[in-house]
C-alpha positions as CSV (number, residue, x, y, z in Angstrom):
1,X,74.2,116.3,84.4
2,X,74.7,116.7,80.8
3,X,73.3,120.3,80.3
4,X,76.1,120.8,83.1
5,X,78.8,119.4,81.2
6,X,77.7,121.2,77.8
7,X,77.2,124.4,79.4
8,X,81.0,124.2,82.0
9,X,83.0,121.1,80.3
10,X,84.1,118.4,81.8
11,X,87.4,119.8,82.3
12,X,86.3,122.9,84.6
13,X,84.0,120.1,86.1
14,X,87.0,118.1,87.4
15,X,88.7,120.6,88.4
16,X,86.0,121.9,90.9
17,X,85.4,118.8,92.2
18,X,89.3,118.0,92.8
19,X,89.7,121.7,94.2
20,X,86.4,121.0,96.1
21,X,87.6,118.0,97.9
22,X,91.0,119.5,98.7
23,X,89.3,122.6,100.0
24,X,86.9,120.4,101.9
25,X,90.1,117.9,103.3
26,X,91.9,120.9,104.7
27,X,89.0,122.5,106.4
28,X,88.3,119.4,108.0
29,X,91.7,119.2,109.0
30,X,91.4,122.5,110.8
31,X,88.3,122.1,112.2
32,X,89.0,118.7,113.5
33,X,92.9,118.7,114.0
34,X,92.8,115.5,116.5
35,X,90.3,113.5,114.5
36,X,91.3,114.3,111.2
37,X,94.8,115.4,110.5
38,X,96.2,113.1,113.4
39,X,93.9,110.4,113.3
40,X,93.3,109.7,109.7
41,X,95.7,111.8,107.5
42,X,99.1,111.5,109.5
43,X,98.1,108.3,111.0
44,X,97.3,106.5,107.5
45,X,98.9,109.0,104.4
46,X,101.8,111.1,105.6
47,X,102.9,109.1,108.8
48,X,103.5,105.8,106.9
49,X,105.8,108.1,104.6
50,X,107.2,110.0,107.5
51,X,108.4,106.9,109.1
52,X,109.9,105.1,105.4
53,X,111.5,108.2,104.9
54,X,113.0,108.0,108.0
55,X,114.1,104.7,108.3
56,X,111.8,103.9,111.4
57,X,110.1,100.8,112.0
58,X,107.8,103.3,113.7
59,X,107.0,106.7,114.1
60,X,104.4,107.8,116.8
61,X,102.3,111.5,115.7
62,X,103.0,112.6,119.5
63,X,101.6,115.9,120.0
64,X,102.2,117.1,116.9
65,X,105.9,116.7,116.8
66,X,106.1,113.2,115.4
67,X,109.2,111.2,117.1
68,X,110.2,107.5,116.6
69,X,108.1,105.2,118.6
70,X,108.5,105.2,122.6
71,X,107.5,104.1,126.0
72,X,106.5,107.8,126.8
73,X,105.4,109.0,122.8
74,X,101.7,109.8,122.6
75,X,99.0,109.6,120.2
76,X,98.5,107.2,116.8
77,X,101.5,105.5,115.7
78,X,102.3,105.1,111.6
79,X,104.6,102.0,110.0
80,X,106.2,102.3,106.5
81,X,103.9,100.6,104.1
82,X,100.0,99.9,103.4
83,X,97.2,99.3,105.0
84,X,93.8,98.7,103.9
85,X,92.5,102.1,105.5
86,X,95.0,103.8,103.0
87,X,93.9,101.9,99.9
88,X,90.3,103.2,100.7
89,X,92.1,106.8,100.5
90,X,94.5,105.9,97.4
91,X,92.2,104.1,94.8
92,X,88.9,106.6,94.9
93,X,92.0,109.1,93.7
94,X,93.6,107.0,91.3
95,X,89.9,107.0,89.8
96,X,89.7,110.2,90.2
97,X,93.1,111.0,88.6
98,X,92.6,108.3,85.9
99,X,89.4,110.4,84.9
100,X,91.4,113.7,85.2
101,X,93.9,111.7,82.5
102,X,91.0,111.4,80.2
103,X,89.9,114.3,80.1
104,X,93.1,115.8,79.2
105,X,94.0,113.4,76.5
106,X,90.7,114.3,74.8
107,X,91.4,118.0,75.1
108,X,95.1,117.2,73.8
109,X,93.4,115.5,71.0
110,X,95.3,112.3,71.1
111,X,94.5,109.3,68.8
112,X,96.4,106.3,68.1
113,X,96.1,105.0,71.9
114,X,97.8,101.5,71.6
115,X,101.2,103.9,70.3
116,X,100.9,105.8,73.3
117,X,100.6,102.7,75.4
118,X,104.0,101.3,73.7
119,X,105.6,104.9,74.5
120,X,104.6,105.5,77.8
121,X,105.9,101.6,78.7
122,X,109.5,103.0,79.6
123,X,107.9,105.4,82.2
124,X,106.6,102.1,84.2
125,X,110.0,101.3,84.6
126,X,111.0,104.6,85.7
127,X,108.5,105.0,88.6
128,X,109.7,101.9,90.3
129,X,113.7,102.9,89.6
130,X,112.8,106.1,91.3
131,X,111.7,104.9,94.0
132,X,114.7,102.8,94.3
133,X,116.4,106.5,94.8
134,X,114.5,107.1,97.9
135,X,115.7,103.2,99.5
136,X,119.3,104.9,98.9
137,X,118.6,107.5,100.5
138,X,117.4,105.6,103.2
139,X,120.5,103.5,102.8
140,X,122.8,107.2,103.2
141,X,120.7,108.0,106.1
142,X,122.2,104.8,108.0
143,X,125.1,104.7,106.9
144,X,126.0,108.7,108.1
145,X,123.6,109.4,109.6
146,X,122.3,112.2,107.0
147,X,120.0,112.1,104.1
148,X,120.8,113.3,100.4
149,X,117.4,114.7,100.6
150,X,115.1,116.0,103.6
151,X,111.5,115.7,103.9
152,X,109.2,117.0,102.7
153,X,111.1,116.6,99.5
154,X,111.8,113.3,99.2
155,X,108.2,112.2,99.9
156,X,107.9,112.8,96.2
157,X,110.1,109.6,95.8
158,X,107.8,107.2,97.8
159,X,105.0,105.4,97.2
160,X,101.7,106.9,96.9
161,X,103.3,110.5,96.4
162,X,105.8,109.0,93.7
163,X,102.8,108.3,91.2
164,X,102.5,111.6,91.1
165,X,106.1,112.8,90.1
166,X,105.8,110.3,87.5
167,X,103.1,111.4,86.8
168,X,104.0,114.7,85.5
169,X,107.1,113.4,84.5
170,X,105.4,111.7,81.9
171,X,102.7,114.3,81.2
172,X,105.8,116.8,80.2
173,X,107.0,114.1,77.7
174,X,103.3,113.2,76.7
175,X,102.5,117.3,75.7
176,X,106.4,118.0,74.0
177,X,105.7,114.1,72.1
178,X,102.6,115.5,70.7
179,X,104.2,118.8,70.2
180,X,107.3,117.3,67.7
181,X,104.7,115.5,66.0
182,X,102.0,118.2,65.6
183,X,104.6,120.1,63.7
184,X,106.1,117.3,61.4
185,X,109.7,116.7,63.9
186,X,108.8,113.2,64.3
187,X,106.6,110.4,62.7
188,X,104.9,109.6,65.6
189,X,104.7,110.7,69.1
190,X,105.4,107.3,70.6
191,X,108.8,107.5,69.3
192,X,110.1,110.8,71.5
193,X,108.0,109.8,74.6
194,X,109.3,106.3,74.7
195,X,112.9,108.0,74.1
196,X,112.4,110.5,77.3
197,X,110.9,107.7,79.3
198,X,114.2,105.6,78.2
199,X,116.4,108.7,79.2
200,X,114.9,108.8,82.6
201,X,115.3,105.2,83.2
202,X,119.0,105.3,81.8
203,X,119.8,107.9,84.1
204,X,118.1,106.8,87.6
205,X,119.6,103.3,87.0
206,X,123.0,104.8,86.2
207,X,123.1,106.9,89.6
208,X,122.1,103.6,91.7
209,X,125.0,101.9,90.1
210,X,127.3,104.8,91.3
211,X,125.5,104.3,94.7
212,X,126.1,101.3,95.0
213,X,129.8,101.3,94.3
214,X,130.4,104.2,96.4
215,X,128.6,103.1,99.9
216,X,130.1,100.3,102.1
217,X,126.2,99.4,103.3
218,X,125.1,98.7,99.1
219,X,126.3,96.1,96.8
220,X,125.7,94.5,93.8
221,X,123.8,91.3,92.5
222,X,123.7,91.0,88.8
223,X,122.1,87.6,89.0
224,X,119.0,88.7,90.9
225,X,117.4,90.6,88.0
226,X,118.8,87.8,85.7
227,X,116.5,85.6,87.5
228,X,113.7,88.1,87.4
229,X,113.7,89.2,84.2
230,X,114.4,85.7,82.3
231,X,111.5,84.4,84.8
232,X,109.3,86.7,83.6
233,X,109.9,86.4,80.3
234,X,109.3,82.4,80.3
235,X,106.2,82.9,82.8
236,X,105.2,84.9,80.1
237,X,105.8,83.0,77.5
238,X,104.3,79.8,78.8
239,X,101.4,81.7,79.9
240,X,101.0,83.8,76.4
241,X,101.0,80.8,74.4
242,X,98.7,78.7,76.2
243,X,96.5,81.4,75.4
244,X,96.7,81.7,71.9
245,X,96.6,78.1,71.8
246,X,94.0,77.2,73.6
247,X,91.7,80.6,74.3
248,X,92.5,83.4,71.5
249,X,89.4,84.4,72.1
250,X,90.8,85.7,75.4
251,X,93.2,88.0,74.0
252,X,91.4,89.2,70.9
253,X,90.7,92.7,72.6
254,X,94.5,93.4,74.2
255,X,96.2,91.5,71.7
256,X,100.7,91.6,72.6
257,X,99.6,94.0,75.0
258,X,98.2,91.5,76.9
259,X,101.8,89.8,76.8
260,X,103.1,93.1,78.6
261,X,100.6,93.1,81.2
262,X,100.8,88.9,82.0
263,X,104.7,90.1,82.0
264,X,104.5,93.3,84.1
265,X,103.1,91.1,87.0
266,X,105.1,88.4,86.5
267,X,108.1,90.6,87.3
268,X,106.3,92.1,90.5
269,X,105.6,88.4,91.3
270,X,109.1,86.5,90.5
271,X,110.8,89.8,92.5
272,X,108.9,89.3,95.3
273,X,109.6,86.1,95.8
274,X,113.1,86.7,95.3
275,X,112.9,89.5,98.0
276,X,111.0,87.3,100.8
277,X,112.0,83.9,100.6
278,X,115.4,83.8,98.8
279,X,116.8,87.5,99.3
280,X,119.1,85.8,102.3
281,X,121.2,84.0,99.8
282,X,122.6,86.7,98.5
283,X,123.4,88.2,102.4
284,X,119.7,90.7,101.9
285,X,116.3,90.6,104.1
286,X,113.1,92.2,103.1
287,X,109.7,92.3,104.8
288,X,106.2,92.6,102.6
289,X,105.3,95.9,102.9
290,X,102.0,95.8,101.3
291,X,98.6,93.6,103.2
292,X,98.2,91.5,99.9
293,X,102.1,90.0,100.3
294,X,101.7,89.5,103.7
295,X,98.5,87.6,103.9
296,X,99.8,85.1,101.1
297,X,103.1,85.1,103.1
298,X,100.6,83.9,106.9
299,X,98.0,81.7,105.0
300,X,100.9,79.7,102.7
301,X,103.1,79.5,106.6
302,X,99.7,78.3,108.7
303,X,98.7,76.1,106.1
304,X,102.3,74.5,105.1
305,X,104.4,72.4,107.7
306,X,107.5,74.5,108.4
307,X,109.9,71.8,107.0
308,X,108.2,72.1,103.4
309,X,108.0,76.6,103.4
310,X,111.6,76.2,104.7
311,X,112.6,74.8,101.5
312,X,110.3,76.4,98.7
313,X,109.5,79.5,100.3
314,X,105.9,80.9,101.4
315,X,105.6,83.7,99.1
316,X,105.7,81.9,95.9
317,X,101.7,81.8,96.0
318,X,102.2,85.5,95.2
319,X,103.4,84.7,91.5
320,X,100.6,82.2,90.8
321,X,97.6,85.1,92.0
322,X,99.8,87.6,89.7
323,X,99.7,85.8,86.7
324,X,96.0,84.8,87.3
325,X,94.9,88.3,87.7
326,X,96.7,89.3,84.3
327,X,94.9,86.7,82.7
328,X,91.7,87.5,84.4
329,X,92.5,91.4,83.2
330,X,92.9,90.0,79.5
331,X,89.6,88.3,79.5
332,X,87.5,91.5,81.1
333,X,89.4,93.8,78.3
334,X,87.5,92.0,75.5
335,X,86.8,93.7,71.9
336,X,83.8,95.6,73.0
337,X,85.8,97.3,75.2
338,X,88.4,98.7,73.3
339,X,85.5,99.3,70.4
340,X,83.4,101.6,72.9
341,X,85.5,103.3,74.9
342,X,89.6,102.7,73.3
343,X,91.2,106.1,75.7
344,X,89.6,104.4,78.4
345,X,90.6,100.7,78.0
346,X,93.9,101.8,76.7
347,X,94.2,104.2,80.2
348,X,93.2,101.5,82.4
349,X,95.8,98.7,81.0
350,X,98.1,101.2,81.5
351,X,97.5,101.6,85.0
352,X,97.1,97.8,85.5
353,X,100.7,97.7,84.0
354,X,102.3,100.4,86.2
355,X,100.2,98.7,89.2
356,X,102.5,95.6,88.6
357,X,105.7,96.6,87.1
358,X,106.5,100.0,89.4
359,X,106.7,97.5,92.4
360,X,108.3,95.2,90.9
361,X,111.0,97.3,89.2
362,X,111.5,98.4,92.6
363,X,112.2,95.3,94.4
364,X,114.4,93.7,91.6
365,X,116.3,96.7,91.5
366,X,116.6,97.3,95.4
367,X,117.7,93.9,95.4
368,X,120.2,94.4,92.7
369,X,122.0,97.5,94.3
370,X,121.9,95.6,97.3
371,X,120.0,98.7,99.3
C-alpha cells in the first residue's frame, strides 16, 4: 500500500476511490433502478429530503413521480428526518470526507491546528443558522403556498446535503485565510477565517430576523436562546470545573477546547429540551427528528408515570447523555493523541463540535424565529 501511495499520492488516491464509489453508486442505480435508486437511495437519502423540503409528513416514491403519501400511492414511502439505515450511509462518508480534509490540509501546508480550530468555530454556528433558512422556507411554503427556493436547490440547505455547503463555504475561507497570511496581510489565518465565518453568521441570522417580522406564521422569542445559551454556559461551567478540580488529567490533551466541545453539546442538549417538552409555552410544537431523541423521548415516557414527565418533561435525559459524551470525548482525546497525530485530533474535535452545535444552533434558532 505504501509503494502505491509514494508512487500516486494520497491525494489522487482519494480521489479515485471517491470517483470510484460515485461511479460505482450510479451504475448500480441504473442497473437496478427498483432496488437501488427506489429502494435504498430515494427511500433512505433523497426522499427524507424530498419530503422536509416539502413540508410533508410523508412522501411516497410512486412510480417514479414521488407524490405525498396516499391510499392509492405506490412503492417505498420516505419521512423528513433519520433513520438508522441512513446513518450507515452518512458516517462511512463523513470518514471518508474527514480523510479527504486531511489530505488537503497537509497539501495546503497548514500548521498551528488548535488556531484553525478557534477560526473555523464561527462556521459551526453557521451550518445550523442555515439550515434554519430552509425551516423558513418551509414556513413560506405554508403560508403561500410557494417556496423562496425550489428543489433541487434548496436541498443544499438540509441536513445531510447542508454539511456539504458548509463545507465549501468554509474551505473558500480556509484557502483565502491562508492566502492573506502566506503573503504577510494578516498575522495569522485564524483571524480572517473566524471573520468570514462571523460575516456568514451575521448575515443568515439577520435575514431570519427579517423573516420573521415579515410573515404572519413566524415570530419571535428572545428568551428561548436566553435560556439556551446561559444554560449552556453554566452546564459548562459546572461541568469544566469539576474537571479541573477533580480530573485535570482528563483534559490535559484538549485543554479550553474541551470547554467548547462539553458547551457545543450542551447547547444541542438544553435546545432540545426546550424544543420537545417546553416549546408549547411559548405557543410552538416540535417532534424529534433524529432516532437518538426519540428513543430517550419512549424509554424516559415508558419508564416515568405520566403525572411526573407531564411536569419535568421526557427529553431532559437528552442533556445528561450530551454532556456525558463530551466528557467521555475529552478523556479519549488524551495527550498522546494530539502528540501523534495533532491534524487528526484537531479535525475530529472539530467534527465532534459541529456534530453538536449545528443541531443545536438550529433548534434554538428555529425556536427563536418562531418557524
Amino acid at each position: 500500500m505504501e509503494a502505491y501511495v509514494d508512487r500516486y499520492g494520497a491525494g489522487r488516491i482519494w480521489l479515485a476511490v471517491v470517483g470510484s464509489l460515485v461511479a460505482l453508486i450510479t451504475l448500480a442505480a441504473i442497473v437496478f433502478p427498483q432496488r437501488v435508486a427506489a429502494d435504498i437511495l430515494w427511500h433512505y437519502y433523497w426522499g427524507p429530503v424530498a419530503a422536509d423540503a416539502q413540508n410533508y409528513g410523508c412522501l411516497a416514491w410512486n412510480g417514479g413521480s414521488p407524490t405525498e403519501c396516499g391510499p392509492n400511492t405506490t412503492g417505498p414511502e420516505a419521512s423528513p428526518g433519520y433513520t438508522w439505515q441512513s446513518y450507515a450511509g452518512y458516517i462511512p462518508t463523513l470518514v471518508l470526507m474527514l480523510v479527504g480534509i486531511i489530505l488537503l490540509i497537509k497539501h495546503l501546508e497548514i500548521d498551528r491546528y488548535r488556531a484553525g480550530f478557534y477560526g473555523l468555530f464561527p462556521f459551526m454556528l453557521f451550518g445550523g443558522a442555515l439550515r434554519v433558512v430552509e425551516d423558513a422556507n418551509v414556513r413560506a411554503l405554508v403560508e403561500t403556498g410557494e417556496m423562496q427556493m425550489e428543489l433541487p436547490w434548496v436541498a443544499a440547505l438540509i441536513s445531510p446535503f447542508i454539511y456539504v455547503t458548509v463545507f465549501f463555504v468554509a474551505l473558500f475561507a480556509v484557502v483565502v485565510s491562508v492566502w492573506l497570511d502566506r503573503n504577510g496581510y494578516v498575522s495569522g489565518y485564524e483571524y480572517p477565517l473566524a471573520g468570514i465565518g462571523t460575516a456568514a453568521l451575521t448575515v443568515t441570522v439577520a435575514y431570519l430576523g427579517y423573516f420573521a417580522a415579515t410573515y404572519e406564521l413566524a415570530s419571535f422569542h428572545p428568551l428561548i436562546p436566553t435560556i439556551t445559551l446561559v444554560g449552556a454556559t453554566v452546564v459548562t461551567a459546572v461541568t469544566y470545573g469539576a474537571i479541573t478540580r477533580f480530573a485535570p488529567d482528563l483534559n490535559r490533551g484538549t485543554g479550553f477546547m474541551g470547554a467548547i466541545v462539553i458547551w457545543a453539546h450542551s447547547v444541542d442538549g438544553i435546545a432540545n429540551v426546550i424544543g420537545l417538552d417546553w416549546a408549547s409555552a411559548f405557543g410552538l410544537g416540535y417532534d424529534p427528528k433524529h432516532p437518538v431523541n426519540a428513543w430517550i423521548v419512549a424509554t424516559t415516557e415508558a419508564v416515568l408515570p405520566a403525572s411526573v414527565v407531564d411536569v419535568i418533561g421526557a427529553a431532559w435525559p437528552f442533556l445528561i447523555v450530551k454532556v456525558v459524551a463530551a466528557v467521555f470525548i475529552i478523556w479519549v482525546f488524551d495527550e498522546s493523541i494530539f502528540e501523534e497525530s495533532p491534524r487528526y485530533a484537531i479535525l475530529l474535535l472539530i467534527t465532534v463540535v459541529a456534530v453538536g452545535l449545528g443541531p443545536g444552533t438550529r433548534d434554538m434558532l428555529r425556536a427563536t424565529f418562531g418557524i
